[in-house]
C-alpha positions in Angstrom: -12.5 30.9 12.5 -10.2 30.8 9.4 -11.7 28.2 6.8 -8.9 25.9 5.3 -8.0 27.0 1.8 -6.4 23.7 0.5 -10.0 21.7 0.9 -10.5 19.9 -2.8 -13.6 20.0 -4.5 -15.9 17.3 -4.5 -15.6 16.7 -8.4 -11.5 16.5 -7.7 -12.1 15.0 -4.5 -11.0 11.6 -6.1 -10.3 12.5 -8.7 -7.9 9.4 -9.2 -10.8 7.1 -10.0 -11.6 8.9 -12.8 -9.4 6.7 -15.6 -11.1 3.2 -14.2 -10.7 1.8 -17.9 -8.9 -1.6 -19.0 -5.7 1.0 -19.1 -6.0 1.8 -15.5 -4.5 5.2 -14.4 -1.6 3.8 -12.2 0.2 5.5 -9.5 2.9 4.5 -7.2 2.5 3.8 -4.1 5.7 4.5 -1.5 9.3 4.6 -2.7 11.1 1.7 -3.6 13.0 2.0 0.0 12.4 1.2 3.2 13.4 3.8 6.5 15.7 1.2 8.6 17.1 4.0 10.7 20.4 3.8 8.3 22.1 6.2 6.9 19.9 7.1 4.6 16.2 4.6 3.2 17.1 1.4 2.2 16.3 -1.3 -0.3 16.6 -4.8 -1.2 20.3 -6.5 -1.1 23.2 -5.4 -4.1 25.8 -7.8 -5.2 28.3 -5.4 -6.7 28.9 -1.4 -7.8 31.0 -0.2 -10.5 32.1 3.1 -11.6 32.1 3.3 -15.7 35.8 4.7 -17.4 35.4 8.1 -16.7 33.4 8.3 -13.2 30.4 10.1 -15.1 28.4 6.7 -14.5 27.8 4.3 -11.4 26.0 1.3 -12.1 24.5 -2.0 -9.4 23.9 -5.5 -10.2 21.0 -6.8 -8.1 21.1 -10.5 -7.0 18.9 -11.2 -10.0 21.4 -10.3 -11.9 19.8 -7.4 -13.1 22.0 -4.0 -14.0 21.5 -0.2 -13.4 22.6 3.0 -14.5 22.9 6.5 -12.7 24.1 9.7 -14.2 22.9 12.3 -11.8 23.2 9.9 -8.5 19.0 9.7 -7.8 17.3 8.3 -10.4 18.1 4.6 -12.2 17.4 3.1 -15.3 18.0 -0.4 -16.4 20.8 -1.4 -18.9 22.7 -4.7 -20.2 25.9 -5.2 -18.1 28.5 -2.8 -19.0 31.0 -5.1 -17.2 33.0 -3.8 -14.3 36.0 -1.1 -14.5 36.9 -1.0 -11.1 40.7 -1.4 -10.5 40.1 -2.5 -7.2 42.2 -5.7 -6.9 42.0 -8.6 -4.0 44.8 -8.4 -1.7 46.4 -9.6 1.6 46.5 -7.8 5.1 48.8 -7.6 7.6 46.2 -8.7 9.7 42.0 -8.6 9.4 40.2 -6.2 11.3 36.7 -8.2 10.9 36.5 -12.6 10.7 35.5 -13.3 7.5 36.5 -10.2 6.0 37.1 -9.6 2.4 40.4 -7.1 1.6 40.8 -5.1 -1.9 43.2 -2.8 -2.5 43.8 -0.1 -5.5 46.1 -1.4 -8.2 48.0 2.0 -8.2 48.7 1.6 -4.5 48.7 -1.3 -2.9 49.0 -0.1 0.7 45.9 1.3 0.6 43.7 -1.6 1.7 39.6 -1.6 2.3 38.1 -4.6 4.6 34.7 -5.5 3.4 32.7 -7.0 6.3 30.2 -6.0 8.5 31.6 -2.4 8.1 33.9 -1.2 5.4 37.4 0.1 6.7 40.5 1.5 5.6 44.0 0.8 6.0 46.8 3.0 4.1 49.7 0.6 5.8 49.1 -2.9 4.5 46.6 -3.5 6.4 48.3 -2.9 10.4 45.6 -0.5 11.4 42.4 0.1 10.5 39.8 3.1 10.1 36.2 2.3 10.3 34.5 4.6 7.9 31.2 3.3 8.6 30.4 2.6 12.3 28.5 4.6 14.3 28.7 3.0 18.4 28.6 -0.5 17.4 26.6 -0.5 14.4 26.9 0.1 10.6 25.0 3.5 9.6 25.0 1.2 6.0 23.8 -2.0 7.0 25.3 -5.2 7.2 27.3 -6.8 4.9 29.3 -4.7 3.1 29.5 -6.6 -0.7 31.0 -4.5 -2.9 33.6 -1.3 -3.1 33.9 1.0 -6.2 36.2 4.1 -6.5 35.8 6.8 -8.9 38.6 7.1 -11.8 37.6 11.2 -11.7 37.9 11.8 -7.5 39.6 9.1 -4.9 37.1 10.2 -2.2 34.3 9.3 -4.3 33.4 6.0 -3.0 30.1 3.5 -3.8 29.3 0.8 -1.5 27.0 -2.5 -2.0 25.7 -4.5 0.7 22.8 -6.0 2.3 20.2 -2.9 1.9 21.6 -1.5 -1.3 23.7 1.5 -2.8 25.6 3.9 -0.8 27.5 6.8 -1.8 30.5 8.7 0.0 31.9 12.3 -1.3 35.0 12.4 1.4 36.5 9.3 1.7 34.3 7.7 4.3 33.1 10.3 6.3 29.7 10.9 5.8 27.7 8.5 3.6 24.3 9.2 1.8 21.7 6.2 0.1 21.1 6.0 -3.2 18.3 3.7 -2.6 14.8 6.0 -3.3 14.4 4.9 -7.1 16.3 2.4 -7.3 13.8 -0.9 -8.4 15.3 -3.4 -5.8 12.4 -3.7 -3.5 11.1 -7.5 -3.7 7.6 -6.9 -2.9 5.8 -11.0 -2.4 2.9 -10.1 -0.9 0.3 -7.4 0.2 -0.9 -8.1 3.2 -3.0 -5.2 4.0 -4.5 -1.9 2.3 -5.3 1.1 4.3 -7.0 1.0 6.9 -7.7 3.5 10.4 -4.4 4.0 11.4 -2.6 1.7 9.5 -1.1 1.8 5.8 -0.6 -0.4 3.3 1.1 -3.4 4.6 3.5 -5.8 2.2 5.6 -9.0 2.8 9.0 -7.9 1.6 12.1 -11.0 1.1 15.1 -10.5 3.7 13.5 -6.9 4.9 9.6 -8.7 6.3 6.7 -6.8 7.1 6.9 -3.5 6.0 4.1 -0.6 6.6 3.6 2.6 4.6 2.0 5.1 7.1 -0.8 7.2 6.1 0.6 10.0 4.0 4.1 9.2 4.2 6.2 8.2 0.9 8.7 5.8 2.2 8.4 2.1 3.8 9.2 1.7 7.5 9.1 -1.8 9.6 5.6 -2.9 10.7 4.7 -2.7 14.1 1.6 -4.2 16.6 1.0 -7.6 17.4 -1.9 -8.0 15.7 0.5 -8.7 12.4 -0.4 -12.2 10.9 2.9 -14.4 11.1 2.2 -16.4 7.7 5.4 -18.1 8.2 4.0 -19.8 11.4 0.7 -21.0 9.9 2.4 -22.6 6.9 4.8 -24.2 9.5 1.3 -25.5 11.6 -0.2 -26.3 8.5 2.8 -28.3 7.2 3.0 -30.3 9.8 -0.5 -31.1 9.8 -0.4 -32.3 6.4 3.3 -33.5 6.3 3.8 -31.4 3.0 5.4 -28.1 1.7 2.8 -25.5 2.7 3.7 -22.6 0.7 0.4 -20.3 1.1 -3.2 -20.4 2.7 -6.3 -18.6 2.5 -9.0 -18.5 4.7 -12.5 -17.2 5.9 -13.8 -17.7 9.4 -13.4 -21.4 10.0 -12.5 -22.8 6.2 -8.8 -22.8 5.5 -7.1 -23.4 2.0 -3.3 -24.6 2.0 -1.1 -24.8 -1.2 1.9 -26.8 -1.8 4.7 -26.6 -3.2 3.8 -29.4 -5.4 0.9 -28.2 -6.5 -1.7 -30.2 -4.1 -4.8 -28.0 -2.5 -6.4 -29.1 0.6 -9.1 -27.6 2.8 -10.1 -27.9 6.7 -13.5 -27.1 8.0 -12.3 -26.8 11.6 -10.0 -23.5 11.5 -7.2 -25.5 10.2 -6.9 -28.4 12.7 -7.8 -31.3 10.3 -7.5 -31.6 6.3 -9.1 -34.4 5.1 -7.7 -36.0 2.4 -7.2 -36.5 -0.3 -6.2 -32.7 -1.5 -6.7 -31.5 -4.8 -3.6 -32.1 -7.0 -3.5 -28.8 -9.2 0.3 -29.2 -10.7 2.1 -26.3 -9.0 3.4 -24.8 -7.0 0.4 -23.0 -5.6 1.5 -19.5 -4.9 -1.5 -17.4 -4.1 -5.0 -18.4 -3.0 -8.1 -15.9 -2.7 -11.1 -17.1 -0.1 -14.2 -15.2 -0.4 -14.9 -13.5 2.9 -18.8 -14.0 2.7 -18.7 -17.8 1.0 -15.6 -20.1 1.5 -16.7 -22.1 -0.6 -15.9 -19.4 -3.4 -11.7 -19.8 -3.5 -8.9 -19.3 -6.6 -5.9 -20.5 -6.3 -2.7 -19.0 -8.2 -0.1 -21.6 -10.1 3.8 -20.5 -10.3 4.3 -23.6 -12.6 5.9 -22.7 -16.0 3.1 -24.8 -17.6 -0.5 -24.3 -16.9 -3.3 -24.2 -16.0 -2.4 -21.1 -13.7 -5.4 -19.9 -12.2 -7.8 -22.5 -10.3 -11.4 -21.9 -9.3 -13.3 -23.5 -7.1 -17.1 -23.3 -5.9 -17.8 -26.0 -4.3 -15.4 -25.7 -1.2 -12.5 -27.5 -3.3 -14.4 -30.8 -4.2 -13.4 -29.3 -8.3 -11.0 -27.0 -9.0 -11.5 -25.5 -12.9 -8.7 -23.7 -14.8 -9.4 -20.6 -15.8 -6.4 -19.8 -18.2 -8.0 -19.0 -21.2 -5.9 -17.0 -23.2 -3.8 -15.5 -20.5 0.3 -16.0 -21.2 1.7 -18.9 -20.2 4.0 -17.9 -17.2 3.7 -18.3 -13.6 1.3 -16.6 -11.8 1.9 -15.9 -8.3 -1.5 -14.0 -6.9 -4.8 -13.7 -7.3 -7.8 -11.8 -5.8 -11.8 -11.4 -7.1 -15.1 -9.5 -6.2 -17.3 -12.5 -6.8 -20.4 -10.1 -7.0 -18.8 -8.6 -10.1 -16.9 -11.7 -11.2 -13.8 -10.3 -11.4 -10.8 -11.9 -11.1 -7.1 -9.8 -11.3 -4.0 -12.5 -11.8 -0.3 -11.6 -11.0 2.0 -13.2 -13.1 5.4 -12.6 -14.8 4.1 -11.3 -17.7 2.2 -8.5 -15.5 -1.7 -8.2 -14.3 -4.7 -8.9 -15.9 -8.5 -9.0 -15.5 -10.9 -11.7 -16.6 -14.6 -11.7 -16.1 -15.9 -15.4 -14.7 -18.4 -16.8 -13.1 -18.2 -17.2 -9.2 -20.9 -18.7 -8.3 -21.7 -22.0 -10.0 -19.7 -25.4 -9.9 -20.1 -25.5 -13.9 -16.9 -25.4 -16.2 -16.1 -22.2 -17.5 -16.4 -21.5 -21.3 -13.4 -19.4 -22.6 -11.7 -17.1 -20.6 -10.9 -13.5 -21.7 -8.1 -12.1 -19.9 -6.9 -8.3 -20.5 -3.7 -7.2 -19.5 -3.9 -4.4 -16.9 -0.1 -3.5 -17.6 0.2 -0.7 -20.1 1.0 1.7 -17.5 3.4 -0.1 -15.4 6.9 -0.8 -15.0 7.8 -3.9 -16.9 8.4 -6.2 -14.6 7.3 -9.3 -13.1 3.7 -8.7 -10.6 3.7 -10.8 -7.6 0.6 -9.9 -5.8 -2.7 -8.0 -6.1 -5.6 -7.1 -3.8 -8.6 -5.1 -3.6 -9.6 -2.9 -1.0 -12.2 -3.8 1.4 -14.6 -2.0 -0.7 -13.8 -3.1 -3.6 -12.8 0.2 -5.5 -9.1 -0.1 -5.6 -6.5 -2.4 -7.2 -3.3 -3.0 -5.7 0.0 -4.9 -7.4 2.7 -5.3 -6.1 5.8 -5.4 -9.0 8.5 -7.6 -8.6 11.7 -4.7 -7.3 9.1 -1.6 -8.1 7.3 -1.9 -5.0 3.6 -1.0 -4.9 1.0 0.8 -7.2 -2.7 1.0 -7.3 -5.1 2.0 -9.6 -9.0 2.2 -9.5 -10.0 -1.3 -9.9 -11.3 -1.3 -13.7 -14.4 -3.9 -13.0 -16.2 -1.3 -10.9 -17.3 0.7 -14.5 -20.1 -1.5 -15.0 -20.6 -2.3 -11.4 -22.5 0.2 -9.0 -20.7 0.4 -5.1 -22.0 2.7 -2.9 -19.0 4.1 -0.5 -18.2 6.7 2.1 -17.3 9.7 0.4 -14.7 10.5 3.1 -12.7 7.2 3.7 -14.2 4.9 1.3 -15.5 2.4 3.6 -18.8 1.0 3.4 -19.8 2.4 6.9 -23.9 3.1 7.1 -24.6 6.7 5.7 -26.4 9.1 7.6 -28.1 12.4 7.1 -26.2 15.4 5.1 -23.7 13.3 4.7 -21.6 12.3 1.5 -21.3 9.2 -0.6 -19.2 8.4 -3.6 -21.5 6.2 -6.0 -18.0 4.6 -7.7 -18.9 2.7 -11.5 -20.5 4.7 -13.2 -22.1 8.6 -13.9 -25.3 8.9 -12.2 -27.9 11.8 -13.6 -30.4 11.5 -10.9 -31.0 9.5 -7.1 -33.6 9.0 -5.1 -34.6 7.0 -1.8 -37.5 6.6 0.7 -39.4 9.4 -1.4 -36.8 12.0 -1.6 -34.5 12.9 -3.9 -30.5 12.4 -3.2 -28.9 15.8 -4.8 -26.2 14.6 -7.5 -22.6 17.3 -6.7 -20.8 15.8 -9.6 -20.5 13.2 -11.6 -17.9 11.4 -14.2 -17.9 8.3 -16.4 -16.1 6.0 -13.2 -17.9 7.5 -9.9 -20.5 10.0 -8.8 -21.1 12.3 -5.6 -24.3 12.3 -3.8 -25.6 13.7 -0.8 -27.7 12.1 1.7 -30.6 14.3 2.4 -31.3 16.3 6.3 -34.5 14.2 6.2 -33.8 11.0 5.2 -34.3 8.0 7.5 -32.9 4.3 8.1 -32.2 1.8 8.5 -32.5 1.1 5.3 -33.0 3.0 2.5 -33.2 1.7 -1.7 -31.9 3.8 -3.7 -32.5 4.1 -7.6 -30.1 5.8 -9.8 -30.6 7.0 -13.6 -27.7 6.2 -15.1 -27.0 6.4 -19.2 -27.2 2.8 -19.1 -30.9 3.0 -17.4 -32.0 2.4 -13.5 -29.6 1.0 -11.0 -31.4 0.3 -7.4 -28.8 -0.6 -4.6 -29.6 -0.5 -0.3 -27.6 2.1 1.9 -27.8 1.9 5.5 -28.9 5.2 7.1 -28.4 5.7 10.6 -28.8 9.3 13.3 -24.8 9.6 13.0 -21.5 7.8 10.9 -18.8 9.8 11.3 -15.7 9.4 9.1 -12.8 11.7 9.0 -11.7 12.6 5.2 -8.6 11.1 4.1 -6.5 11.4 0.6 -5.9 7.9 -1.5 -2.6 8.0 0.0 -4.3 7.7 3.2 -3.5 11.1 4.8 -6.1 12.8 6.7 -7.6 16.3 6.2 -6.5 17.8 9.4 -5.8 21.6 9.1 -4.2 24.5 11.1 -7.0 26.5 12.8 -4.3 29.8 12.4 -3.0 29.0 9.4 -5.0 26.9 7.3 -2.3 24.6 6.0 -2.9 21.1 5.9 -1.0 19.6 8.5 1.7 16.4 7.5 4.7 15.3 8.4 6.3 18.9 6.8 3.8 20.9 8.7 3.3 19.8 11.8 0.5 20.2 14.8 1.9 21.8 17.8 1.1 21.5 21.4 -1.6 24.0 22.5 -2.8 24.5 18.9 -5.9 24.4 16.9 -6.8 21.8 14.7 -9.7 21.5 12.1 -10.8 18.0 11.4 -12.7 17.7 7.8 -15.5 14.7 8.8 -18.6 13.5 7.2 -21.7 11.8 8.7 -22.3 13.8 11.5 -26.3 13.7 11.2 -28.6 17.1 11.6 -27.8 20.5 12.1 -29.4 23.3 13.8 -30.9 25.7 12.5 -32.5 22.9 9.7 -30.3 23.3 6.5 -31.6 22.6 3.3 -29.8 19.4 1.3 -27.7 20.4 -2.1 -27.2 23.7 -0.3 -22.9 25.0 0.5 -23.4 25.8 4.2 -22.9 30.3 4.7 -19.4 31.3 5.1 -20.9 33.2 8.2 -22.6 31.6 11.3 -22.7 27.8 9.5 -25.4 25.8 10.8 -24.5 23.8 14.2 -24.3 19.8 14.6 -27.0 18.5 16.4 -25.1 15.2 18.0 -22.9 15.4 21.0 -19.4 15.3 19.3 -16.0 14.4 20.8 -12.6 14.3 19.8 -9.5 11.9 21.1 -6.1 12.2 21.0 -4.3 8.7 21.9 -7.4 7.9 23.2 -7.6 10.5 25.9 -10.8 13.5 25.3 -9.7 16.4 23.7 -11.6 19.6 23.7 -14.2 20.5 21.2 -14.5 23.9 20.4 -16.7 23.9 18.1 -18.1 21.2 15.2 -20.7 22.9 12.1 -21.2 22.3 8.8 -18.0 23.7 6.5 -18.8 27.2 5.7 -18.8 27.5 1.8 -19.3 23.4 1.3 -21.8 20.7 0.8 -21.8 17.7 3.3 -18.6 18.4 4.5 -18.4 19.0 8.5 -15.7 21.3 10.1 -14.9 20.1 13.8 -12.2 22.6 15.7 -10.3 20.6 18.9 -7.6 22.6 20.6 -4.7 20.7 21.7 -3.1 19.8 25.3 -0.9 22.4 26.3 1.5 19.0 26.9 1.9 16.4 24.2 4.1 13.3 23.4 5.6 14.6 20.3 5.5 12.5 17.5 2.9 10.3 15.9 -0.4 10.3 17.6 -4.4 8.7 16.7 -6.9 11.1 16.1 -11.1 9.8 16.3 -14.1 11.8 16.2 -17.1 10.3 18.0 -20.4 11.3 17.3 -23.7 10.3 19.5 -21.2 7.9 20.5 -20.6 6.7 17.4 -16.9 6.3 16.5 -15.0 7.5 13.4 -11.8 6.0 11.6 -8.5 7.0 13.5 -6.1 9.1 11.6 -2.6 9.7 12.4 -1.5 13.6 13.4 1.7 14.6 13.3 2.6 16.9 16.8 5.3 19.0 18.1 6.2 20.2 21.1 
């Protein structure tokens, strides 16, 4: 058995958590575009294109009226408007090839004639016959809506294109056409709906384009699928009519829903959203974001997008009292918000970008002063429209008004001890040999139920510690030194929790048995191969193997538990599952692949004593 040689170290293992300061270490999640099956990835509608004097330039105007600049045809940066140099001119056809279509010609010849419609065509007699340059069957391989033309003064067959999913770029007339859509900031994120989770990504509302879905590992957007995806547009319709008013968000834990207006009034219903009883709340508005805390409704924030305050809202008492919590944050519109009310932090999106304030979540009483600090040092300037937290309450997501998505460790979690699985950061029960991340703060020492839990490595913003052979549940409390003194949190221990490792972008660490290269979209599992799965969680071993101890490169100790592997839900055949040879709590499980699979995207689990793992998406071909 080949051991994988990409496997990261436990002290780099996430190592992204390691700036979880007031300056939080950003990093962008996904593109700004979205795959539609164009062309080339898309992005969020362009009014016009423009070529500057000498061709060397090609600038967009976005809707919002903001204006960028290419030199080298990838990457954008924002300017003022350099005003259009186009000599493209309106002009009349001999006949239209689309309704509604728009006709330019060049000023230097005005036979040549382009239609601007659904599809952009060409016409070099007046306008009596037509060439589609962009169809493809029956469909535009741009998108609809063809906007704007631009030709460039230094080559004729140089041609830009606007429309309804941004910038594209042909280098022979019309023939083939290429996006210029990957970094350009026209993606208008409102709403995370999701972070990742199993199989699924990181889930956003996006305007004109809706649900979109960044897949585990992958870098660009792509329409969200299943029918489990919450149709907010339909409960604000239900709860509007309910209410007879503008319903522009809700929030909600099992059976206590929050609705906001768009005139700023706040009501909640204890029956799932069937009744509100009145009278609401009236906040001044309109209310664009509202946070419910999962464990106690009565716990809820709600997020103004008035010019004037108060912006944020909290309540406590199941919205009898809303309090502003504005302190000194800006006075600008904010449009999300989201909290850990164990830790008493809030996050706030507004225009002037995200920021953190530490408040009290769990009594009725007025706040004193608020201290906001902005969280935006190290992001694109530029409007935030949402934020969440993971499930666990690690990681900070914001979504940036055209930017798209980033995330960050969530900075409240320095001074606040959380106890997570080390391989997919859930808060799934530990079990013995296994690894957990200990994210807040540097922990020196551990130790539970009378034995000591062996510290790997350690940093300022989260610590590794593994969970010893002998240790025993269901409950174990565990006391950490830490440079700030003793620190005493519960972990769940059970026989067997198996998680399969993934990166923070979601990937999974699945390997090539015969090669041992990770295995992504680029590098791809085949049929009738051999896959390594890195896991966690998987209980004892035999023979015994001491805790704090890398497992022998040579004969590694054997997992105890019965251990199965699915592909697509269908068994797959184990050929062997030990500890990692050369590693510490990590468990090495080898399935070979059917000789017939549906290429593609397929789930991956691990089950363990019948205990199931997180699915993780493999990438096969035939």
């Amino acid at each position: 058995m080949r051991v994988p040689t990409r496997l990261i170290g436990l002290a780099l293992a996430w190592a992204f958590l390691a700036a979880a300061q007031t300056r939080p270490d950003w990093r962008k999640v996904g593109s700004s575009s979205v795959e539609l099956m164009l062309a080339s990835p898309a992005t969020g509608p362009v009014e016009r294109v423009w070529y500057s004097a000498d061709g060397s330039l090609l600038f967009a105007r976005t809707p919002s009226g903001k204006v960028f600049e290419t030199a080298d045809f990838e990457t954008w940066a924002a300017v003022a408007d350099e005003g259009q140099t186009n000599t493209l001119i309106p002009a009349t056809a001999a006949r239209l090839p689309e309704p509604g279509a728009r006709v330019v010609s060049t000023a230097s010849n005005p036979a040549i004639m382009y239609s601007l419609g659904q599809q952009l065509l060409r016409s070099e007699d007046g306008g009596h016959s037509w060439t589609n340059l962009t169809a493809y069957k029956s469909e535009s391989v741009l998108g609809s809506g063809q906007r704007s033309l631009a030709i460039s003064p230094a080559d004729p067959d140089q041609l830009a294109v606007a429309n309804d999913y941004g910038v594209w770029r042909s280098m022979d007339g019309g023939l083939s056409w290429a996006g210029l859509n990957r970094s350009l900031p026209n993606l208008a994120v409102r709403r995370i709906l999701s972070t990742p989770s199993g199989t699924a990504g990181v889930r956003i509302q996006v305007d004109r384009l809706g649900v979109l879905e960044l897949p585990p590992g992958g870098s660009v957007w792509v329409p969200a699928q299943g029918a489990e995806l919450l149709d907010e547009a339909a409960l604000r319709q239900r709860y509007s009519g309910v209410v007879r008013a503008d319903i522009t968000v809700s929030g909600s834990s099992g059976d206590v829903v929050y609705a906001g207006s768009s005139d700023g009034r706040i009501w909640v219903s204890f029956d799932g959203g069937q009744t509100f009883p009145a009278p609401p709340w009236q906040a001044g508005g309109p209310v664009e974001g509202i946070f419910v805390d999962a464990a106690e409704p009565r716990v809820a924030l709600a997020a103004m997008g008035g010019e004037k305050g108060p912006h944020v809202l909290r309540t406590t008492n199941s919205g009898n009292f809303w309090d502003p919590l504005d302190g000194n944050l800006p006075d600008a519109p904010a449009h999300g918000v989201t909290a850990e009310r164990a830790a008493g932090a809030v996050y706030v999106a507004t225009d002037k970008g995200v920021f953190l304030a530490r408040v009290d979540l769990e009594n009725a009483s007025r706040p004193d002063s608020v201290a906001w600090v902005s969280l935006s040092d190290r992001l694109p300037a530029a409007a935030a429209t949402d934020v969440r937290l993971d499930p666990a309450g690690v990681q900070l997501y914001a979504a940036l008004d055209g930017h798209g998505v980033y995330a960050a460790a969530a900075p409240h979690r320095l001074r606040n001890l959380r106890i997570v699985n080390a391989a997919d950061f859930s808060t799934r029960a530990a079990a013995p040999g296994s690894l957990l991340s200990v994210i807040g703060g540097l922990v020196n020492a551990a130790r539970g139920g009378n034995l000591d839990y062996p510290v790997l490595a350690a940093s300022d913003a989260e610590s590794q510690i593994q969970v010893p052979f002998e240790a025993v549940g269901p409950n174990v409390s565990l006391a950490f030194e830490t440079n700030a003194g003793q620190v005493t949190l519960t972990e769940q221990v059970q026989p067997v929790s198996p998680a399969i490792f993934v990166g923070h972008d979601g990937a999974p660490w699945l390997y090539d048995a015969d090669t041992g290269l990770l295995i992504d979209a680029r590098n791809t599992a085949h049929s009738n191969g051999r896959v390594q799965i890195m896991a966690t969680g998987l209980g004892k071993v035999r023979p015994d193997w001491p805790t704090g101890l890398a497992a022998p490169l040579e004969d590694p100790p054997v997992v105890a538990a019965s251990i199965q592997a699915f592909l697509d839900g269908s068994p797959v055949e184990v050929s062997r599952a030990t500890l990692a040879p050369g590693y510490i709590g990590f468990y090495l499980i080898e399935v070979q692949l059917p000789a017939v699979t549906n290429a593609g995207v397929s789930e991956l689990y691990i089950s363990a004593g019948g205990q199931e793992s997180n699915p993780v998406q493999i990438v096969i071909e035939p």
